[in-house]
C-alpha distance (Angstrom), angle and dihedral (degrees) to the residues before:
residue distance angle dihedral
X1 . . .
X2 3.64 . .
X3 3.93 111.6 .
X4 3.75 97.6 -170.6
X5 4.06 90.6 51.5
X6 3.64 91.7 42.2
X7 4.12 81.9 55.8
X8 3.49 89.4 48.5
X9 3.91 102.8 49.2
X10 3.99 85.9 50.5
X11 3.71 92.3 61.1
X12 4.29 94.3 44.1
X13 3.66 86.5 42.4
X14 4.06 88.2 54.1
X15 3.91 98.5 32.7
X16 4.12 86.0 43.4
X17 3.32 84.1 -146.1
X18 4.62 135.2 92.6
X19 3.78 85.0 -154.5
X20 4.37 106.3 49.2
X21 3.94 83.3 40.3
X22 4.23 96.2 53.0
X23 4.30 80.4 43.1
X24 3.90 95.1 59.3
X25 4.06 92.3 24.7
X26 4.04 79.7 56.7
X27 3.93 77.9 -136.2
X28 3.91 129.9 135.9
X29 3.85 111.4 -109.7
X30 4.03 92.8 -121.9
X31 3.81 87.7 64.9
X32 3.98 101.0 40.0
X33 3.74 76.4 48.7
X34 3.65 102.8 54.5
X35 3.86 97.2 36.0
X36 4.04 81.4 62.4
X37 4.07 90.2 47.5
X38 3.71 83.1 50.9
X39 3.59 101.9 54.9
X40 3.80 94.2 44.8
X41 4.04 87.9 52.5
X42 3.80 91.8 50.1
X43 4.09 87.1 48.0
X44 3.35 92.7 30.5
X45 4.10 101.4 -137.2
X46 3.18 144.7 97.0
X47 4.23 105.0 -92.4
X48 4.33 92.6 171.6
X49 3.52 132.4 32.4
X50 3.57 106.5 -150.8
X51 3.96 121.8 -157.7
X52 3.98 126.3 167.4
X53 3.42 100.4 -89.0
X54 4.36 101.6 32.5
X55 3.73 150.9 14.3
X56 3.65 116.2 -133.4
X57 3.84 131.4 171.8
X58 3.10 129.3 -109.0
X59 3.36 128.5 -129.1
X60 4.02 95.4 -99.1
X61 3.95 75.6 44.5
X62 2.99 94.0 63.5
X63 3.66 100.4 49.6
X64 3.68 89.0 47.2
X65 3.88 87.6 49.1
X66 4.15 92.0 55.7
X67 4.02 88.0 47.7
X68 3.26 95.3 41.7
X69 4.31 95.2 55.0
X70 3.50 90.1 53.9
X71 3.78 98.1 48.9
X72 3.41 94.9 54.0
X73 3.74 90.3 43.5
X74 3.55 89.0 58.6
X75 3.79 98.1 51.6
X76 3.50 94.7 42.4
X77 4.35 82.7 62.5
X78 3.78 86.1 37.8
X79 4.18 90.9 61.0
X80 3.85 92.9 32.5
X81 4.02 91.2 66.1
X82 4.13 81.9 74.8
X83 4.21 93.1 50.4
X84 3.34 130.4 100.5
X85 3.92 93.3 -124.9
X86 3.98 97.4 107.4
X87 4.01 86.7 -156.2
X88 4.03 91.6 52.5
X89 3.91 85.4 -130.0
X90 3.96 106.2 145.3
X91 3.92 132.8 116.8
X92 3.93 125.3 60.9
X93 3.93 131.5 -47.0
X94 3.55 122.1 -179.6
X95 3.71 123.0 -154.7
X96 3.69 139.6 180.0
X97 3.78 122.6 -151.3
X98 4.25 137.5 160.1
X99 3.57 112.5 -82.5
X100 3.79 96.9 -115.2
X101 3.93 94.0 43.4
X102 3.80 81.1 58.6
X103 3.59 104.7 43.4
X104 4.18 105.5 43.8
X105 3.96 98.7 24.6
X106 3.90 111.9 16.9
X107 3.95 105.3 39.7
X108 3.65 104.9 39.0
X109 3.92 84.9 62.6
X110 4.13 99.7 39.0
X111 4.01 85.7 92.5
X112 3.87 91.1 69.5
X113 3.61 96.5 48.8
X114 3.80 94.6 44.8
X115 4.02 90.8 53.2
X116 3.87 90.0 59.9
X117 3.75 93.7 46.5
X118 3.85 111.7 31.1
X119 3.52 97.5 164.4
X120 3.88 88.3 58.1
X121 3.83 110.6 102.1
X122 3.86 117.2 -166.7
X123 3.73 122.8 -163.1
X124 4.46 99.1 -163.6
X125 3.38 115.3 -168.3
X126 3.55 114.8 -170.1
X127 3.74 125.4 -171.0
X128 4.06 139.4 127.7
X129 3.51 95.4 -111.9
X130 3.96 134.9 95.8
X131 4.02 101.9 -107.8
X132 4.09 112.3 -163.6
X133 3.83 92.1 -108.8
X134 3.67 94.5 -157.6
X135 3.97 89.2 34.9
X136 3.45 94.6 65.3
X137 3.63 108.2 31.4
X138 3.95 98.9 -94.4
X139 3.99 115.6 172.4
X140 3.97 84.9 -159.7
X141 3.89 137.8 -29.0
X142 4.41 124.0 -140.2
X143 3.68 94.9 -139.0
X144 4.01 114.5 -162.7
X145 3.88 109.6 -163.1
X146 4.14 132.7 30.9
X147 3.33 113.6 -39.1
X148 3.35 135.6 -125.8
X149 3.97 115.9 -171.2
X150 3.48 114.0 92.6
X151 3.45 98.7 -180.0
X152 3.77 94.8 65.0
X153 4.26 127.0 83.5
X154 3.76 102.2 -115.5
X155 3.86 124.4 -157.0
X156 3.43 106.4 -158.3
X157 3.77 113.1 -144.4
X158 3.83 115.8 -178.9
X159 3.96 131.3 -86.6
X160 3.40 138.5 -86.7
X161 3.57 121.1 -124.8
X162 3.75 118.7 -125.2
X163 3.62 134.3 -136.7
X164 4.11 148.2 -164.0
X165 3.80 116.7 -138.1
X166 3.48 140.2 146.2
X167 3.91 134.7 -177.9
X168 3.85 118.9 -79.6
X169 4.04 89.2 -117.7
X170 3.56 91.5 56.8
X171 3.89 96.3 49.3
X172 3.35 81.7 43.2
X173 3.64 102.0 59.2
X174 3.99 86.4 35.5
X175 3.40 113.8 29.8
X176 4.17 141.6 -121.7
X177 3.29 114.3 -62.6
X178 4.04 103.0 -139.3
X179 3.97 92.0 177.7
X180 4.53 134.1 31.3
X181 3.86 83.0 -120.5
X182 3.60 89.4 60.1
X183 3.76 90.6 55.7
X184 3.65 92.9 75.7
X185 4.24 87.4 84.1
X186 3.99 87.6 53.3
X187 3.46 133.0 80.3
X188 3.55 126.1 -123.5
X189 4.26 121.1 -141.7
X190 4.29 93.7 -136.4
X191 3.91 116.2 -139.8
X192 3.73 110.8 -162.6
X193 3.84 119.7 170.3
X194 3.53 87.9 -141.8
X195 3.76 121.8 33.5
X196 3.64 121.3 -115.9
X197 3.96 86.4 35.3
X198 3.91 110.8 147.0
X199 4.01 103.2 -105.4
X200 3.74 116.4 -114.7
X201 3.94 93.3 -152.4
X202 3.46 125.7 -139.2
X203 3.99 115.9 -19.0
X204 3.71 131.3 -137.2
X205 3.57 144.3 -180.0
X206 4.11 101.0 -150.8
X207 4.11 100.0 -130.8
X208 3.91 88.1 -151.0
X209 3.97 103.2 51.8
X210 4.06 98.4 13.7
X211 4.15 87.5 -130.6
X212 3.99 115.1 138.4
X213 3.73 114.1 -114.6
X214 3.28 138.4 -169.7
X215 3.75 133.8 -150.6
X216 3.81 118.9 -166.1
X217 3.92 117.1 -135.5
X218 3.51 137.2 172.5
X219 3.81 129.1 -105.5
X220 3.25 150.1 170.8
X221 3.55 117.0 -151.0
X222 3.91 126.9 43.7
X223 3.57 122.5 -152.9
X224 4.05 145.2 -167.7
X225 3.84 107.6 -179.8
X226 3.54 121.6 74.2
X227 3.77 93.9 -144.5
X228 3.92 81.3 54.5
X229 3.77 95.8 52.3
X230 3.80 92.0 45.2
X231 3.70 91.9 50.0
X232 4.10 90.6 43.6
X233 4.10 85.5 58.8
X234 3.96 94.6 48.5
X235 3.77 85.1 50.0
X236 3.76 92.5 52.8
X237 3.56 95.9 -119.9
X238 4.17 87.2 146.2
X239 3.25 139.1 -82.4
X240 4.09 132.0 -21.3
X241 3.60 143.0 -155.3
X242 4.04 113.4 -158.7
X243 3.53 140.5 145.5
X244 4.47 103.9 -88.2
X245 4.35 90.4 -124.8
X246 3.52 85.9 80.9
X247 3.56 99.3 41.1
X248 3.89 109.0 43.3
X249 3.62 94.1 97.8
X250 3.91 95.7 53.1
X251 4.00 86.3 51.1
X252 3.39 91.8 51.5
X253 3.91 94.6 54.7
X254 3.31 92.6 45.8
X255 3.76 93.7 -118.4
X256 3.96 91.8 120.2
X257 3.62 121.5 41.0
X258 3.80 111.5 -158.3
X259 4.22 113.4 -130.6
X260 3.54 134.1 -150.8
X261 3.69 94.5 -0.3
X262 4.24 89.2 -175.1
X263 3.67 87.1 55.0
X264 3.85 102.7 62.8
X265 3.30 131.4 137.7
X266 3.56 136.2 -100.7
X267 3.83 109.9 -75.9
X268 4.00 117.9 -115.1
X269 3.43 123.3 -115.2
X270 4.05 117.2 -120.2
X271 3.67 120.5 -143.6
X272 3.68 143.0 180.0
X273 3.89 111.6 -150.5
X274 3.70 131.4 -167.9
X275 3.81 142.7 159.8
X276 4.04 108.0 -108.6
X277 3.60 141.8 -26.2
X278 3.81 94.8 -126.9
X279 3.93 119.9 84.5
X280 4.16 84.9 12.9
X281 3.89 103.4 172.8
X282 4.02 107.1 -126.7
X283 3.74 97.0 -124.9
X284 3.72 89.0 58.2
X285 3.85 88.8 55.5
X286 3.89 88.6 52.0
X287 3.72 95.0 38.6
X288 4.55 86.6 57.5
X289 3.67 98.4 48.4
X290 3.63 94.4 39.1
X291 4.32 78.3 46.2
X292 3.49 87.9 51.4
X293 4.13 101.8 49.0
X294 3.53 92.7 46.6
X295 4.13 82.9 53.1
X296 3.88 94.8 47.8
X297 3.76 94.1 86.7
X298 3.06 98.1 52.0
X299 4.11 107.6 50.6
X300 3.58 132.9 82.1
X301 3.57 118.4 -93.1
X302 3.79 111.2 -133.5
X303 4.03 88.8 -98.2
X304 3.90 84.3 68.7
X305 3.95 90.9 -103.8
X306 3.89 126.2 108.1
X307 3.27 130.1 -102.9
């Protein structure tokens, strides 16, 4: 079996795409191409269906696809016993995170982790929506929120405590709110995941009974980017409810006040996903714990304070 084509089919079965995988291959198309043709002949099936517009796997594609991972995982550990990285952390991980986790906690500290294994490449994506971890090639995913695949090993983490705030002009031009009833005057900056999404309005754990309420308020501007919703609040667009790691700084120039603080919402659960235990490549092992001290700070503690 072709190593080198088994390499390539990973990355076009990932990308879903011949043409993004001979791009970061650095490989013409003809020969990402034919090393795929090659495979299927020696397997003889069909491991992609190809249509104008994508490249999915099959379902013998898929099978090949999980094999193939931890193979390659394998060797990679296999060569790395001869490298100077003590850890035997080199090779690629990809990861998916929020976009706020990434830029105010995760980034600002990726330097560190590089400098003690430089022959660790990490591809980060960072957006607000669910990616298919195992759909699109993911190592592991940081999930903030409830969960909802089963099929995955989870490492929970902590939570993340979440705030209300607005900008000092817009509490200026509206007022404090001193009470949820008063709320109803305000206006609320919506975050939906998916657009058009009915709004659950303002969120609140009641600090007498412990139930979740909600209070409805108007709005004019829906949302479903963190960066977005941040930026929204700073503009003083209304009212927001986010988790405080990507706020602190705003606080602490006085360009966000926080509101209500006995009327927060529920905190968010933090989570580290990943496929299996079995045939787990060391550097993902590093990359989670690492992932998870650099976390630690910033979660609740089970008092309901941070770390």
């Amino acid at each position: 079996m072709d190593l080198e084509a088994m390499r390539i089919f990973v990355r076009v079965a990932e990308l879903q795409s011949f043409t993004q995988a001979a791009q970061v291959l650095g490989l013409p198309r003809a020969t990402v191409s034919a090393a795929v043709q090659r495979l299927e002949s020696q397997l003889a099936v069909r491991l992609l269906q190809r249509t104008t517009r994508q490249v999915r796997m099959t379902p013998d594609g898929e099978r090949f696809y999980a094999r193939c991972r931890e193979l390659l995982v394998e060797l990679e550990e296999l060569q790395g016993m001869f490298r100077p990285d003590p850890a035997g952390v080199q090779g690629r991980l990809r990861v998916d995170m929020p976009t706020g986790t990434a830029r105010h906690v995760v980034v600002p500290r990726l330097l560190e982790f590089l400098q003690a294994h430089p022959e660790l490449h990490i591809e980060l994506g960072s957006t607000d929506r669910r990616v298919d971890l195992v759909g699109e090639g993911f190592d592991c995913v940081l999930r903030v929120g409830p969960l909802d695949d089963s099929s995955l090993v989870a490492r929970p983490l902590g939570h993340f405590a979440r705030i209300n705030c607005a900008s000092r002009p817009y509490l200026e031009r509206h007022g404090v709110p001193r009470t949820p009833q008063e709320l109803r005057q305000h206006r609320l900056v919506h975050y939906a995941a998916a657009l058009g999404a009915a709004a659950p309005g303002f969120e609140y754990v009641d600090p007498e009974g412990g139930e979740v309420r909600h209070v409805p308020m108007a709005g004019s501007l829906t949302v479903n980017n963190a960066q977005a919703y941040e930026a929204a609040c700073l503009a003083g667009l209304g009212i927001i409810q986010a988790p405080d790691v990507g706020l602190r700084q705003h606080l602490r120039s006085g360009e966000l006040v926080e509101i209500l603080p006995g009327h927060r919402a529920a905190p968010l659960p933090v989570t580290l996903l990943y496929p299996s235990r079995q045939h787990m490549a060391r550097r993902l092992q590093v990359f989670m714990d690492w992932l998870q001290s650099v976390l630690r700070p910033h979660l609740m503690e089970a008092s309901g304070a941070r770390g």
